[in-house]
C-alpha positions in Angstrom: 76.7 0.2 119.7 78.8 -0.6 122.5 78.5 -4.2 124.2 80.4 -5.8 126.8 81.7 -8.9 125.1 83.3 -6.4 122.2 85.3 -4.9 125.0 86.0 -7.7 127.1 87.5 -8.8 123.7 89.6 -6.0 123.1 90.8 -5.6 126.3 92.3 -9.5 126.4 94.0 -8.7 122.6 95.7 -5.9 124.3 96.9 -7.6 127.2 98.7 -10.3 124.6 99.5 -8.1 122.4 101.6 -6.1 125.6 102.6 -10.0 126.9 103.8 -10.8 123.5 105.5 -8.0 123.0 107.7 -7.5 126.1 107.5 -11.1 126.4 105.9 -13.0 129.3 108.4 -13.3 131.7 109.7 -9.5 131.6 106.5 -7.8 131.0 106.0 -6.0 134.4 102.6 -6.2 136.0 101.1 -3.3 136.3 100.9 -3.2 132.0 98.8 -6.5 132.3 96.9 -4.5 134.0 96.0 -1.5 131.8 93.9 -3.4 129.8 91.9 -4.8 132.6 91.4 -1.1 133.9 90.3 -0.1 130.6 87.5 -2.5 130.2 86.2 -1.8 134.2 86.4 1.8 133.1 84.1 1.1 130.0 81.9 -1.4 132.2 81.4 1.8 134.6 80.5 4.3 132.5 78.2 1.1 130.5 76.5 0.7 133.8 75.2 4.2 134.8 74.6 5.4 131.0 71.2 4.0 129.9 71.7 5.0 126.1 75.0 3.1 126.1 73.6 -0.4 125.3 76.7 -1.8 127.1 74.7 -4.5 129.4 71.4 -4.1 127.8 69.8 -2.9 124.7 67.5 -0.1 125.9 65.2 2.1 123.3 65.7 5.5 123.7 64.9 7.8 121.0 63.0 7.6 118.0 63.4 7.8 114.0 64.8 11.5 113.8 62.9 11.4 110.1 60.1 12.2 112.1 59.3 15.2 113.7 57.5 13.7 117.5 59.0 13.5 120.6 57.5 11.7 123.8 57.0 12.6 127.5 57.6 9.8 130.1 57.2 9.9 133.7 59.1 7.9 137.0 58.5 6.7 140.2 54.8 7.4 140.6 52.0 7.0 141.0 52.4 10.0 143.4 48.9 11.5 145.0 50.6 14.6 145.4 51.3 15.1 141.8 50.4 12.7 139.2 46.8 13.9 139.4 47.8 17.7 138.5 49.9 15.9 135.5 47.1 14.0 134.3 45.0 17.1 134.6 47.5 19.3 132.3 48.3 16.1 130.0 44.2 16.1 129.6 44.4 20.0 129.2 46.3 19.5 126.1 44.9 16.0 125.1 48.4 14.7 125.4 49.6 10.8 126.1 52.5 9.9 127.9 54.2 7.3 129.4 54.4 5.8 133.5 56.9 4.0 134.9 55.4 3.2 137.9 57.1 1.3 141.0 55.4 -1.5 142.4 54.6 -0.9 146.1 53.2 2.8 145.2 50.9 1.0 142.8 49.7 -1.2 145.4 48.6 1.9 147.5 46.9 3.9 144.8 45.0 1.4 142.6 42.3 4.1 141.6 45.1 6.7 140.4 46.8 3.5 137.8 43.1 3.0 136.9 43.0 6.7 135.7 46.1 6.6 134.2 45.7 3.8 131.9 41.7 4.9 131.7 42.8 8.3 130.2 45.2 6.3 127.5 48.6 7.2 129.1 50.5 3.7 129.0 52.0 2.2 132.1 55.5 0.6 132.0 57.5 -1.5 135.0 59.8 0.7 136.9 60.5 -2.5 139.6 58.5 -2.8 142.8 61.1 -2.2 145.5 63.2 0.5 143.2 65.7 -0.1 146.4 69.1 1.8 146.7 70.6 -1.7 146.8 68.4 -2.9 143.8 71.6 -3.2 141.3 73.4 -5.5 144.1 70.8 -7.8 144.0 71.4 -11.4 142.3 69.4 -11.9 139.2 67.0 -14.0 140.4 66.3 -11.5 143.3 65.7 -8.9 139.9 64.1 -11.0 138.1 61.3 -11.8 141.3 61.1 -8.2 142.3 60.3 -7.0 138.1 57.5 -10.1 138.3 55.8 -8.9 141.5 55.8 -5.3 139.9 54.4 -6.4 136.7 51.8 -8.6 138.8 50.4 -5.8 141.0 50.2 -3.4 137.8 48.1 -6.3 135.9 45.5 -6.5 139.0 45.4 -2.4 138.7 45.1 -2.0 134.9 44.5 -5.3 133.8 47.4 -5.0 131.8 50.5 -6.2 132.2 53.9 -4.2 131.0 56.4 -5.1 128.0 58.2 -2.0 128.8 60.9 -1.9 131.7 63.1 1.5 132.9 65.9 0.9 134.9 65.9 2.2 138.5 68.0 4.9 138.3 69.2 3.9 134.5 71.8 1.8 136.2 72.4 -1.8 134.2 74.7 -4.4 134.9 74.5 -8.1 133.9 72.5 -9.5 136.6 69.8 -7.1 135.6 70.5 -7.9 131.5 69.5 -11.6 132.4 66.9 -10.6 134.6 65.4 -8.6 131.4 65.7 -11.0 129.3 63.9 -13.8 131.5 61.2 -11.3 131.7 61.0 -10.9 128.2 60.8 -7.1 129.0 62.1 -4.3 126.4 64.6 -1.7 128.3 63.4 2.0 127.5 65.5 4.7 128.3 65.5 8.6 127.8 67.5 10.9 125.3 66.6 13.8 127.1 67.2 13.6 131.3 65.5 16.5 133.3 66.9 16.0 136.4 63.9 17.1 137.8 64.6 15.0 141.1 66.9 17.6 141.8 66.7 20.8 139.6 64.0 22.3 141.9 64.0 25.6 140.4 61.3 26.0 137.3 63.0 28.2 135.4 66.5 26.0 135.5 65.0 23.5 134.8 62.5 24.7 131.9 66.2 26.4 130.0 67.3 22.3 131.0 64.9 20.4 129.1 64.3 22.9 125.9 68.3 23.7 125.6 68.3 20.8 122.4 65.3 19.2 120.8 66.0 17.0 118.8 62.9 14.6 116.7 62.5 11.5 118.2 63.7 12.7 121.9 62.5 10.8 125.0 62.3 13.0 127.9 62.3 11.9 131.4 60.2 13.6 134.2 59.3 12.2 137.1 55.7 12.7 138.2 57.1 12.9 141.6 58.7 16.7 141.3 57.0 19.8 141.9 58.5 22.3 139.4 57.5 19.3 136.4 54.3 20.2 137.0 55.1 23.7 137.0 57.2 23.7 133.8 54.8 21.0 132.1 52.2 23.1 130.5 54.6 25.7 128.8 57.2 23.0 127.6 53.8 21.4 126.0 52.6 24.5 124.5 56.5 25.1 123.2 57.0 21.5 121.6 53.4 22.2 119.5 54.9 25.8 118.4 57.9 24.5 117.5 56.2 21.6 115.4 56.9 18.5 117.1 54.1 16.0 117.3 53.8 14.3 121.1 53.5 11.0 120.7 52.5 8.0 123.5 56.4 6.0 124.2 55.0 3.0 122.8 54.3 4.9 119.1 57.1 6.8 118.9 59.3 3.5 119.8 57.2 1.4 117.6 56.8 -1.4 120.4 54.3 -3.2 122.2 53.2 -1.5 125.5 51.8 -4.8 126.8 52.2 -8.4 126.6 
């Protein structure tokens, strides 16, 4: 597992190690600086890869000894859609997981009540899940994660352990913000790209190319062709023999505080 202090570590021993070696005074610049490029390299590709664990330790996939996989949804709830995913979830008396933002829940209070109602778990998804969200100070996080959490408690009654990074971007402002929070980062093995894969068949081949046991796939109950592709990738996952389990079993962590 990758973390930031292992390669802000290595990349300080290189730089003395190419110091030492060419000796202070003649060692040119720019070689100082390949070790500092490495580690922003590493700290970039930490940042916008939610299974790397570079800024924050984020559950992604279950035990592979077991043969379940579970289906998570982002950025609802959405009136247009999340309804017709309930609907086929029910169909198949399947449980998933929501990662809801916070000003959507505030405007559909009666569709988070049928969510959680139906025994699909709700996670924290941020209120404002803002473009600029990841330039925000950790404080500014930390008060936008607390306002989503509160308006999902006055919806549910509950309120969410689990936290999904907008956009799976992490960075350290957002690892303390976490941590204040006391939330558990929960990522995806499997992405659909859904958001932009907007043709069903594309994106059907997308999401069934690998299956692996303990996968975490991420839809978002925002998309059209999800709720086309849903039913059959249900039917296909139960053929195949893979359990579908709710997040927070297949994890093995608390959905709520």
């Amino acid at each position: 597992m990758l973390r930031i202090w292992v390669i802000a570590a290595a990349a300080v021993s290189v730089g003395v190690l190419i110091a030492w070696h060419g000796s202070w005074t003649a060692t040119p610049l720019w070689k100082l600086l390949i070790p500092v490029g490495i580690a922003a390299g590493f700290a970039a590709w930490g940042s916008v890869n939610v299974r790397s664990n570079y800024f924050v330790r984020t559950r992604s996939k279950g035990k592979s000894s077991d043969k379940s996989v579970s289906l998570s949804f982002d950025d609802g709830p959405a009136v247009e859609f999340t309804p017709q995913i309930l609907d086929i979830l029910a169909q198949f008396d399947v449980k998933a997981a929501f990662f809801c933002i916070g000003h959507r829940v505030e405007q559909e209070p009666a569709l988070m009540k049928r969510i959680a109602a139906e025994g699909h778990i709700v996670g924290n998804h941020s209120f404002s899940h803002s473009p600029m969200f990841d330039l925000q100070s950790s404080s500014a996080m930390r008060d936008d994660l607390v306002k989503a959490n509160a308006v999902i408690q006055s919806a549910i009654g509950h309120q969410p352990k689990l936290f999904r990074p907008p956009y799976g971007v992490t960075n350290p402002m957002l690892a303390r913000a976490i941590r204040k929070c006391r939330f558990i980062a929960v990522g995806w093995s499997i992405r659909s790209f859904d958001t932009v894969i907007k043709d069903e068949d594309k994106l059907f081949e997308r999401v069934t190319k690998k299956i692996e046991a303990g996968d975490v796939f991420l839809f978002h109950d925002t998309a059209a062709a999800t709720v086309k592709i849903l039913p059959a990738l249900i039917k296909q996952l139960k053929r195949d023999g893979f359990a579908i389990k709710r997040l927070d079993e297949l994890l093995n962590i608390p959905a709520y505080a």
